[in-house]
C-alpha positions in Angstrom: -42.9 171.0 -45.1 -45.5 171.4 -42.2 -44.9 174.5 -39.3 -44.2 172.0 -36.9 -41.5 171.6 -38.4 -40.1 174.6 -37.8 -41.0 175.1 -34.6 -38.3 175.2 -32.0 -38.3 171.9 -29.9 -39.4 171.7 -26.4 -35.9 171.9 -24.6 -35.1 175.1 -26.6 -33.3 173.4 -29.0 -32.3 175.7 -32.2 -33.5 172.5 -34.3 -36.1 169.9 -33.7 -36.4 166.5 -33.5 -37.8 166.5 -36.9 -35.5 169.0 -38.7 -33.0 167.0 -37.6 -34.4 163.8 -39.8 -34.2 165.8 -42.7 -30.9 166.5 -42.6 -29.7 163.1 -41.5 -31.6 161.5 -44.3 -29.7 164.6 -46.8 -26.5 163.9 -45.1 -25.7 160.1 -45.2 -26.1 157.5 -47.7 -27.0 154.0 -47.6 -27.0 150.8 -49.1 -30.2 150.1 -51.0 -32.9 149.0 -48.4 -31.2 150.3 -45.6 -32.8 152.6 -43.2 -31.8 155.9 -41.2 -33.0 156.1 -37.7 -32.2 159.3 -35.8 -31.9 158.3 -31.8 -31.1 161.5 -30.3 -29.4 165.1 -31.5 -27.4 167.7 -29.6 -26.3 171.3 -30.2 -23.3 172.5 -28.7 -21.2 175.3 -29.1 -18.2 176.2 -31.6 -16.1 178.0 -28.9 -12.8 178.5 -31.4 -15.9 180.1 -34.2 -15.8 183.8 -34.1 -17.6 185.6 -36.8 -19.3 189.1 -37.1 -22.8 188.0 -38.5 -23.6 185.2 -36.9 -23.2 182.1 -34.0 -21.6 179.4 -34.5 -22.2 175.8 -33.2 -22.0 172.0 -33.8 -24.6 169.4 -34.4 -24.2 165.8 -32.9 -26.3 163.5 -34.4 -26.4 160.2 -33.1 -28.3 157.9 -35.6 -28.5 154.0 -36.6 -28.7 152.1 -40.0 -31.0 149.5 -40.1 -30.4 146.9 -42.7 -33.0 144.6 -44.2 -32.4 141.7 -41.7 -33.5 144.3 -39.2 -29.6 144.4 -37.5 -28.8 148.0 -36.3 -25.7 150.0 -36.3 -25.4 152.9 -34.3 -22.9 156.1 -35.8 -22.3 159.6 -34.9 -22.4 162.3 -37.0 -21.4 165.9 -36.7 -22.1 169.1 -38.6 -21.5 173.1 -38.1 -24.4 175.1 -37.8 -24.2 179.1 -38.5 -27.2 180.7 -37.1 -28.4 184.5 -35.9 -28.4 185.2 -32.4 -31.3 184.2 -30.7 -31.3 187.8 -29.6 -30.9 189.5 -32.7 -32.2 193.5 -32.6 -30.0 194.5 -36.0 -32.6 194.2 -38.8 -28.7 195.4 -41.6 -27.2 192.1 -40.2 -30.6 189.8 -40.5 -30.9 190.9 -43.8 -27.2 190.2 -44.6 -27.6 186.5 -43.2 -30.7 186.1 -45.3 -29.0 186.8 -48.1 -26.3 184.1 -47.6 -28.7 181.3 -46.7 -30.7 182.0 -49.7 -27.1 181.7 -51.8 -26.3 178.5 -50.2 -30.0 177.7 -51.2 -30.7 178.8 -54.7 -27.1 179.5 -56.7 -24.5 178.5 -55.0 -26.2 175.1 -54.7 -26.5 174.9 -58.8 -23.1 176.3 -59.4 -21.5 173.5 -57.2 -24.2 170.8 -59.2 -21.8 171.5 -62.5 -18.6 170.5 -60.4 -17.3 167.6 -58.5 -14.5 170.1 -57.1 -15.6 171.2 -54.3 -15.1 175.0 -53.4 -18.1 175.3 -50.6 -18.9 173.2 -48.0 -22.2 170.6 -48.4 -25.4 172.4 -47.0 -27.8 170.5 -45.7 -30.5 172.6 -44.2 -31.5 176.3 -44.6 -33.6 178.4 -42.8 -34.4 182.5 -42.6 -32.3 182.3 -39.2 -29.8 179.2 -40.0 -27.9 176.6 -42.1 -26.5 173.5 -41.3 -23.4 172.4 -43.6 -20.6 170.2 -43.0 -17.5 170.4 -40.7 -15.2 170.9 -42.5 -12.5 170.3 -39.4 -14.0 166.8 -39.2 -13.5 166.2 -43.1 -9.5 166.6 -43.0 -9.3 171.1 -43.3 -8.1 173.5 -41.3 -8.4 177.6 -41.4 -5.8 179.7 -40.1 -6.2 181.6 -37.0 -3.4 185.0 -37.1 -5.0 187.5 -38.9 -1.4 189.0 -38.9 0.1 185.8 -41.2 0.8 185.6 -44.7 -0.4 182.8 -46.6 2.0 180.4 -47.9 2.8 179.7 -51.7 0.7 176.4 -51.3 -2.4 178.1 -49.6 -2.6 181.1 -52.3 -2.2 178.9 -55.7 -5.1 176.6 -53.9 -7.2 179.5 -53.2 -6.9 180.4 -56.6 -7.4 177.7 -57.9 -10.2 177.5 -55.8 -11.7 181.1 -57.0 -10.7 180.0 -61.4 -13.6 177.4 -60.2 -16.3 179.9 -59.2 -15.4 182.2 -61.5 -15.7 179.6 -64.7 -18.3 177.5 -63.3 -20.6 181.1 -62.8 -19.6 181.8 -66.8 -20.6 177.8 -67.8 -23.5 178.2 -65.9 -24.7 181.3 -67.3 -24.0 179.6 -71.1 -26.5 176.6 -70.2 -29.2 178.2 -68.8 -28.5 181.4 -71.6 -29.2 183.8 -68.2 -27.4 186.5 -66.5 -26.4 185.8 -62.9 -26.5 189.9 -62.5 -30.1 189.7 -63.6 -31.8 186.7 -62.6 -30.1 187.0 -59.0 -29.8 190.9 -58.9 -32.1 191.1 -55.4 -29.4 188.6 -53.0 -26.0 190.0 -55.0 -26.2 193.4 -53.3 -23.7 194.9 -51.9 -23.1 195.0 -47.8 -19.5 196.2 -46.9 -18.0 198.7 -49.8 -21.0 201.5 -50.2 -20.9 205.1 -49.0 -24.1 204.3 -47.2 -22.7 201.7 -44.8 -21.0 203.0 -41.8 -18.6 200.3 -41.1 -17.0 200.9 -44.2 -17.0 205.0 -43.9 -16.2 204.9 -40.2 -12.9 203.4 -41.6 -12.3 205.0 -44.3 -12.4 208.2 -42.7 -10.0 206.4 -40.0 -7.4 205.4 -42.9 -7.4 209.2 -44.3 -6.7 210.2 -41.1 -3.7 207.9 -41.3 -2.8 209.5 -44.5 -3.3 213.1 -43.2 -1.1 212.6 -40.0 1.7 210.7 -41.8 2.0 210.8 -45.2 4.7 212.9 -46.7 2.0 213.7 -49.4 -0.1 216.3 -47.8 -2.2 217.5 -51.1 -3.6 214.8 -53.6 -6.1 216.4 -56.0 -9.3 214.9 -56.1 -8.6 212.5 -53.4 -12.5 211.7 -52.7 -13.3 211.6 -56.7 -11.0 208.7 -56.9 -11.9 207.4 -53.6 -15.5 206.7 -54.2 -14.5 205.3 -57.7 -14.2 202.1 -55.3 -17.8 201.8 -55.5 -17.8 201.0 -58.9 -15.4 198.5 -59.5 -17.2 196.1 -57.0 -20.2 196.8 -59.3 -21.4 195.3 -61.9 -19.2 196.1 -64.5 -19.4 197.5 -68.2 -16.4 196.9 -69.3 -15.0 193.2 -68.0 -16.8 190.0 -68.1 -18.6 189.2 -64.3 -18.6 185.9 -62.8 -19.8 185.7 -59.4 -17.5 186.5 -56.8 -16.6 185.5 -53.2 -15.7 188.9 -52.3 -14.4 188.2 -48.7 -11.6 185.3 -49.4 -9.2 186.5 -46.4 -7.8 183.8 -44.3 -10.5 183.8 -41.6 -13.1 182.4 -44.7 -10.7 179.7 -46.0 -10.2 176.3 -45.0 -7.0 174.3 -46.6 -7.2 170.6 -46.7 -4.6 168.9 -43.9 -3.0 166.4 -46.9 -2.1 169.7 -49.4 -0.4 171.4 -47.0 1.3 168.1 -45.7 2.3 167.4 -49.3 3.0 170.9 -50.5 -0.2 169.7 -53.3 -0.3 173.0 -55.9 -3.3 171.4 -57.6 -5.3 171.3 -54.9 -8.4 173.5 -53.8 -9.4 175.1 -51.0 -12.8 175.8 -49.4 -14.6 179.2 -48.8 -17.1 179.8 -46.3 -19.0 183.1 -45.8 -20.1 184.4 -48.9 -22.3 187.3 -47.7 -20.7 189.6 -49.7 -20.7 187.4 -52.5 -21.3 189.8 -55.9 -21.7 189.4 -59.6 -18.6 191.7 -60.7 -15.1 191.2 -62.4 -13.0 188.3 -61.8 -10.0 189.9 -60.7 -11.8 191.6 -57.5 -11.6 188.5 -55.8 -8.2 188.3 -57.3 -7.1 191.6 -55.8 -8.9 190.8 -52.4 -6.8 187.4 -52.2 -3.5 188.7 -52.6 -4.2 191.8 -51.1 -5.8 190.3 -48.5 -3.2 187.6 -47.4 0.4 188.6 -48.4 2.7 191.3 -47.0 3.3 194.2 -49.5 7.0 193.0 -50.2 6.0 189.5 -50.9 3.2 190.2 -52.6 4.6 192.3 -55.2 7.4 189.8 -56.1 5.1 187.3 -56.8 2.1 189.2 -58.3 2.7 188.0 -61.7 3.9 184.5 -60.8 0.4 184.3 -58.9 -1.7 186.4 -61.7 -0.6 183.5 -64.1 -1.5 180.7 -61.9 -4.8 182.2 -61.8 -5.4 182.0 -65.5 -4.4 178.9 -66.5 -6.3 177.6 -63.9 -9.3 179.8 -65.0 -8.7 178.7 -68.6 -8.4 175.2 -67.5 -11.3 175.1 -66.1 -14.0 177.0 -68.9 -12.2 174.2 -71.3 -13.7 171.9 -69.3 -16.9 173.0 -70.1 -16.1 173.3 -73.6 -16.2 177.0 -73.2 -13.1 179.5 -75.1 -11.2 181.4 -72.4 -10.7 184.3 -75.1 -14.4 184.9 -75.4 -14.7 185.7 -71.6 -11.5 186.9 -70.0 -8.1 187.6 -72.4 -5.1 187.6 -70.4 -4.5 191.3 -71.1 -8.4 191.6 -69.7 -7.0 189.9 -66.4 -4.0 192.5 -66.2 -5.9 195.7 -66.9 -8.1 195.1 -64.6 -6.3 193.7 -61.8 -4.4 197.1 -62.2 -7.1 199.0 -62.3 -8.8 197.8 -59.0 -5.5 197.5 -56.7 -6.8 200.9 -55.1 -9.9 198.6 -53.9 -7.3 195.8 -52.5 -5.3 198.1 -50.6 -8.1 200.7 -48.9 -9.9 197.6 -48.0 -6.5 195.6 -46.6 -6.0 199.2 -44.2 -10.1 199.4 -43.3 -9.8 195.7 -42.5 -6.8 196.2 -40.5 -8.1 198.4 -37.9 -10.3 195.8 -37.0 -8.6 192.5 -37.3 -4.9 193.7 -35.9 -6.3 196.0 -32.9 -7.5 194.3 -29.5 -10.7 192.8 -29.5 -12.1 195.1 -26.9 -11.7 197.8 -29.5 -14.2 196.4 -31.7 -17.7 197.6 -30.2 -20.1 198.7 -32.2 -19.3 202.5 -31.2 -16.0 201.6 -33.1 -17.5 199.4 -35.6 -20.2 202.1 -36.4 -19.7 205.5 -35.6 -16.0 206.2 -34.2 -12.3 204.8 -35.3 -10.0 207.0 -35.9 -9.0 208.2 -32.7 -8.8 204.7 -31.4 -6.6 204.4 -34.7 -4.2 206.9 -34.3 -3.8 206.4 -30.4 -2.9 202.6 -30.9 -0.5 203.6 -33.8 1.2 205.1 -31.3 1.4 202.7 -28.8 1.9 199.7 -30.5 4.8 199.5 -33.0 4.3 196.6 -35.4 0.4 197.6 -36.1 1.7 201.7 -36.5 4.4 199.9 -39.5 1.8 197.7 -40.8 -0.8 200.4 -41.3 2.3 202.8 -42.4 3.1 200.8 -45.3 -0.4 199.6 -46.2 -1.5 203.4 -46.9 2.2 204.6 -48.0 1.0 202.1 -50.6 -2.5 203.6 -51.0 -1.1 207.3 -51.7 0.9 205.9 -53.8 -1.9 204.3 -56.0 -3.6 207.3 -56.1 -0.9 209.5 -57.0 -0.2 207.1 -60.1 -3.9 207.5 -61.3 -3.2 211.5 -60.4 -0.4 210.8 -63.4 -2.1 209.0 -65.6 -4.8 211.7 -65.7 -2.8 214.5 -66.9 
């Protein structure tokens, strides 16, 4: 591909006239002998977007198909675009976006190739700064908006189902190619929000203890940062479990549920991810943890952890049969357990970090609060506002409580 063809367009356009052809002619299909004329493009914003890495906007194209008796039919069609600010001065959040567009590029593109299920949306261009897939609103799905919500019965067993696809098509994909995902892809699979050496993460975490200091019963828990930073590991790579590659971020504001399943209450269905930044090659039952962590209240999700763990793994089995592949030689069931035990510290530290920037007022979340100072902020709308001082209550009730069981297992 020439530089022109990168180059922005004369009326500042974040595409070109001639990007644009590209992706039209990767977008839409037609009959044998039919030609694909694009007649004009527009980019316009996604106003009901938000998102922490990136902007968000629409692309019209308005194109005709040409048949062989030269008759011409004009169409319309629309696609999201998620691209850096065009004023971007954090070099940690380019970096970040790089690393998705080369995912949507390179593996997430050959992972979907072994599927017709479809877990990610179609990507049709990819740049450094960009990358245009479909809209997903305009093919039938819809995301949720309240951060506060629960998912439904129907919207967890589809993302699951959803994730047992990833998760065995990663292990099928690895047995083709006789590769390791961890190895081949080790330099766009690092990590971005769990690490000691990224503030938005710390600057939380110190938050949450503060939680814990000022209102937990608990006062003294032995070796509290010991098993704290023991987080660190189980997003890793691990030893001990068989990695797939995981999502690593599926919380309601990344998943988009098709309009008929939810109509229907349809099980069987799957749902679609988005945002796989912090994508990693780790243990299955991360993303596992993160889900129901993630997207269910405490109480509801503990009486249906095991109803939902077992979902999970006949759907996961299901699918490695389809590849001809034994679910046995990769993942027992007791595998899944263990380790979804072992990592619910993860779930729940990262449900309260999460918390104090999803369930406080937007015009908390600067990059003062982001980056160097929460806790105050923390504790002084704990005190003001009632249903985010219960929330954040039982979220790290829950957390001393998971560390104190590890305290017991230990002695």
């Amino acid at each position: 591909m020439s530089d022109d063809v990168h180059k922005t367009s004369p009326s500042g356009s974040l595409l070109t006239h001639a990007e644009c052809e590209l992706i039209l002619l990767k977008a839409v299909t037609t009959n044998t002998g039919s030609l694909l004329k694009l007649k004009g493009f527009e980019v316009i914003n996604a106003t009901e977007a938000v998102g922490f890495l990136g902007e968000y906007k629409r692309l019209v194209l308005n194109y005709a198909v040409v048949d062989k008796q030269d008759n011409s039919n004009d169409h319309q069609l629309v696609l999201f675009i998620k691209s850096l600010p065009l004023e971007n001065n954090e070099p940690a959040k380019e970096a970040i976006f790089k690393k998705e567009t080369r995912l949507y590029n390179s593996l997430l593109k050959e992972l979907q190739a072994l599927t017709t299920k479809m877990w990610k949306p179609k990507t049709f261009y990819t740049r450094n700064d960009l990358f245009v897939m479909e809209d997903l609103e305009k093919l039938g799905y819809t995301v949720r908006k309240n951060p506060r919500e629960s998912l439904s019965d129907v919207e967890i067993k589809n993302v699951l189902n959803t994730l047992a696809i990833l998760h065995a098509t990663s292990i099928a994909y690895e047995a083709k190619n006789d590769i390791s995902i961890g190895e081949v892809y080790k330099d766009i699979l690092q990590e971005i929000t769990i690490s000691p050496d990224i503030a938005w993460y710390t600057t939380g975490l110190k938050a949450v203890m503060a939680v814990v200091q000022k209102y937990s019963k608990e006062k003294y828990i032995p070796d509290i940062s010991n098993k704290l930073a023991a987080i660190y590991g189980m997003i890793d790579v691990s030893e001990k479990y068989q990695n797939v590659i995981c999502h690593r971020d599926a919380w309601l504001g990344n998943i988009f549920f098709h309009n008929s399943a939810l109509e229907t209450n349809d099980v069987n269905n799957s749902a679609v991810l988005v945002d796989f930044q912090t994508c990693r090659y780790c243990a299955a039952s991360i993303d596992v943890v993160f889900v129901l962590y993630m997207n269910l209240q405490k109480k509801e999700r503990q009486l249906k952890e095991s109803t939902y763990l077992e979902w999970y793994y006949h759907k996961f089995w299901e699918q490695l049969e389809s590849y001809n592949l034994v679910v046995g030689k990769y993942m027992t069931w007791q595998d899944l357990l263990r380790s979804y035990h072992e990592f619910r510290l993860m779930g729940s530290v990262y449900k309260a970090i999460a918390m104090t920037i999803l369930q406080v007022p937007k015009n908390f979340v600067t990059n003062e609060y982001k980056h160097v100072e929460r806790t105050q902020p923390v504790l002084d709308y704990m005190a003001e506002n009632v249903n985010f001082r219960t929330s954040m209550l039982e979220t790290v009730a829950e957390i001393v409580e998971l560390l104190l069981i590890d305290e017991k297992q230990q002695q």
